[in-house]
N, C-alpha and C positions, 0 to 999 in steps of 0.2 A: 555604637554611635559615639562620633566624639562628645566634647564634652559642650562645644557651640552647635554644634547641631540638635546637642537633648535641652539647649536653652530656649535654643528658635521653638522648639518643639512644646515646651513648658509656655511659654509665652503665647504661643500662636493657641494650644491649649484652653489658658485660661483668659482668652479675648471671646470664647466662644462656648466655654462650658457652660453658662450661664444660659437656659432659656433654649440650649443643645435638644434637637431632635434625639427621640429615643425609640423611633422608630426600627423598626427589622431593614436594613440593608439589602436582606436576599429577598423578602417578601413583602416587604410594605406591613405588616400588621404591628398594632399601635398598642397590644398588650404585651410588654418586654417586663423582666425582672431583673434589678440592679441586685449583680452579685459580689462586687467590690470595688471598695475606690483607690486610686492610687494617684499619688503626688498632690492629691486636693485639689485638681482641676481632668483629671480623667475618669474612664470609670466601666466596668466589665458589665455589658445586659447581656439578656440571653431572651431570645426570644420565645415567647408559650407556644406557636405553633409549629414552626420548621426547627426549633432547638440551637439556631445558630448563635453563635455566641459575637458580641462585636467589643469594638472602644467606641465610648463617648468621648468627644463631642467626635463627629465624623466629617473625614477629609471629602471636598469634590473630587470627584475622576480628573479633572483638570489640577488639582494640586498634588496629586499622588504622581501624576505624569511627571511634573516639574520638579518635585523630590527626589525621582529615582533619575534622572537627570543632572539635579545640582547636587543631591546630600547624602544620596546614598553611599552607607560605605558598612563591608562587610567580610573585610578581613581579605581572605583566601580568593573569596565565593567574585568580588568585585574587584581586587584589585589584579591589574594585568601584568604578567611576568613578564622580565626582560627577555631579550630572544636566548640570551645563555640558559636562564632558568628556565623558560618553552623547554629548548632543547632536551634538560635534563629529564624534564617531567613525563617527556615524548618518550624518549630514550626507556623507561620506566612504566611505562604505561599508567602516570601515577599513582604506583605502587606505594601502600603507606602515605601515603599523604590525606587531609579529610577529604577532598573530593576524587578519591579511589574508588570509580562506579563499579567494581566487581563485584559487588553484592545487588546493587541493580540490574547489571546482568544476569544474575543466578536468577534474581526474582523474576523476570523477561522471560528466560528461557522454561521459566517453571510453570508458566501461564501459557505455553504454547505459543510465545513469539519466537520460533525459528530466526538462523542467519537468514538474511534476502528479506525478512520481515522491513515495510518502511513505516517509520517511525516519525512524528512531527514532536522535537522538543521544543514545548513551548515554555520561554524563560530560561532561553541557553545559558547567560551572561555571557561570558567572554568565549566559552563554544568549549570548556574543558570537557563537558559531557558529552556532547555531539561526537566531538572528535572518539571517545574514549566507544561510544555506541557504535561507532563507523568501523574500529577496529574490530571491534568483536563480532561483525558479520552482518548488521544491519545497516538500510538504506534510509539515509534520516535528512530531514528539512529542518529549520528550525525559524526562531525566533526572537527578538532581543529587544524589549522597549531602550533601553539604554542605548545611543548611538554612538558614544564612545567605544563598547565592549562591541556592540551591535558589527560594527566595521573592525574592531582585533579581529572576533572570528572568523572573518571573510578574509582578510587580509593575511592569516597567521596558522589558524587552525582549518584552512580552507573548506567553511559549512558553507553550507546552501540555506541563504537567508532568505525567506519572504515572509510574509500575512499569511494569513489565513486565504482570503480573496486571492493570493498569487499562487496557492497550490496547484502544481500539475498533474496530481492525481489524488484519487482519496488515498486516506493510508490506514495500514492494519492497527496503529496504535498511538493513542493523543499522548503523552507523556511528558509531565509536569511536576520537576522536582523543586518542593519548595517555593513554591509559586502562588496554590491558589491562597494562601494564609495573607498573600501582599493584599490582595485586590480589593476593592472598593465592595465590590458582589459577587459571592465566588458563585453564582448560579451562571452569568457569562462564562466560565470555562467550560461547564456542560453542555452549554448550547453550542458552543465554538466546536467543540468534542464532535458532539453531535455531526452539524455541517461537513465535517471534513473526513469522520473514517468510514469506511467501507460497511456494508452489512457483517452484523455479526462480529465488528471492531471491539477495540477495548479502550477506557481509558486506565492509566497507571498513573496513581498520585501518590507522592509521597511528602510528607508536610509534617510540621509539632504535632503531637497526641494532645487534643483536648479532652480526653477524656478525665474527669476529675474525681480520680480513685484515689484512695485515702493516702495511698503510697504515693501518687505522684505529687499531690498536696502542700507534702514536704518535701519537696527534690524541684523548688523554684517555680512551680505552674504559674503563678500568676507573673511571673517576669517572660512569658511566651507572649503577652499582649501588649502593645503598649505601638509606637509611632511604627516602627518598621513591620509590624503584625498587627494589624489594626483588627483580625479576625481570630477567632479560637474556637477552633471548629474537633468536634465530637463525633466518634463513628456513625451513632444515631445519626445527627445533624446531616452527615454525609450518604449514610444508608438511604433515607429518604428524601433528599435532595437529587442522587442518583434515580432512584425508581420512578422519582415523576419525570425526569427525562425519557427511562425506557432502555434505565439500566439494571442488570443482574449486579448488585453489590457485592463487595466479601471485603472486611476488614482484620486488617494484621498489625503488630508491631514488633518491633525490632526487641531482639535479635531476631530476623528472618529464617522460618523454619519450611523449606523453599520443599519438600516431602506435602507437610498439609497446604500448600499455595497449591501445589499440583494436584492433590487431591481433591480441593475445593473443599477442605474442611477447615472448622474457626478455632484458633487459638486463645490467649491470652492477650486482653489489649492493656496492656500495664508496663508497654517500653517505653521511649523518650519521643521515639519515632513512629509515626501511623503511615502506613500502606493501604492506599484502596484500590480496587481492583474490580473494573465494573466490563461487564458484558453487555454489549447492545442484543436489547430483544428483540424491539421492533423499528421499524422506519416510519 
């Protein structure tokens, strides 16, 4: 975040920390526990019954719209490459680079998403993922609140942009990298999940580990929360967030040991990175 956008942020902050709902975000329940504060006008709860974790004070869904709109900025992830850089990265399949989905694929194909599987990436940004899904053998839709990046990817990485409501068919797999940690309520992406895949669908999330084990404690956790992550969400949190939609859960982190992802056995969740991996049971 620049350095005027974490002012706006500081100031918009502290006009509204004061007297700040502390409310649960995902569930409305009004018993939350403050677990740290930071800059003197934010501040880390966690809620006692679904375990999600948020920032106080909290943005409307109408100003979170307008941010990732006017402020967002995130390096790699948002800024749009010229058509010489496209080319290279094409040419590459960006190879080495951080948004290098070959390790998403490996995770995909180890869950049983075959090539011809279609996929809805929701929260393409500028479509380097979609693209990168499409080579590798998958039929994908996507999604882009940004409408700067929203229109590169149609324009440049030639995705197939719509909503959710414009889907022309269900699909085998919702898939959301680094997304649901932005949202205002990450229980809206389960329901959205829901609506649009097939019986027996999956959703794949991959997002920051909140989990808060002693190791990751000290390797920056609490710089994972703050304007651009207004969420900090825990496998728990996610485990049973999943089930009351009428998902089969199984949580992972990086480095990705794509052996027990196919086996549907649990690993270690003490990497930088959390993977969820949820099986529809029912409709």
């Amino acid at each position: 975040m620049s350095y005027s956008n974490k002012l706006r942020y500081l100031l918009w902050a502290g006009a509204h920390f004061i007297n700040a709902d502390t409310s649960c975000p995902a569930c409305s329940e009004v018993q939350t526990v403050l677990l740290r504060r930071k800059y003197g006008v934010t501040a880390l709860y966690r809620c006692t019954s679904c375990e999600v974790m948020f920032r106080v004070p909290k943005a409307s869904p109408e100003e979170d719209v307008q941010f990732y709109q006017r402020d967002y900025e995130q390096g790699f992830s948002t800024d749009c490459p010229t058509p010489d850089e496209l080319t290279r990265l094409k040419r590459c399949c960006f190879a080495g680079t951080e948004k290098d989905y070959s390790s998403y694929v490996e995770v995909l194909r180890a869950t049983r998403l075959d090539p011809g599987s279609v996929i809805y990436d929701f929260g393409c940004s500028w479509g380097y993922g979609s693209w990168q899904l499409r080579h590798a053998g998958y039929r994908v839709y996507s999604f882009e609140v940004s409408r700067p990046r929203a229109r590169y990817a149609v324009e440049n990485l030639q995705c197939e942009l719509c909503t959710p409501d414009e889907l022309p068919e269900k699909v085998d797999c919702f898939f959301a990298a680094h997304v649901i940690e932005h949202l205002t309520n990450p229980r809206v992406l389960w329901e959205m999940a829901l609506d649009v895949i097939k019986p027996a669908g999956k959703v794949v999330f991959f997002l920051p580990n909140g989990e808060p084990s002693r190791e990751r404690l000290h390797r920056g956790y609490h710089q994972l929360w703050g304007r651009v992550h207004p969420l900090l969400l825990s496998p728990l949190a996610l485990t049973r967030m999943g089930e009351l939609y009428g998902f089969d859960v199984r949580c992972y982190s990086s480095p990705y040991n794509v052996q027990e992802i196919a086996k549907e056995t649990l690993g270690k969740l003490t990497g930088d990175e959390l993977l969820i991996v949820g099986t529809l049971l029912r409709r």
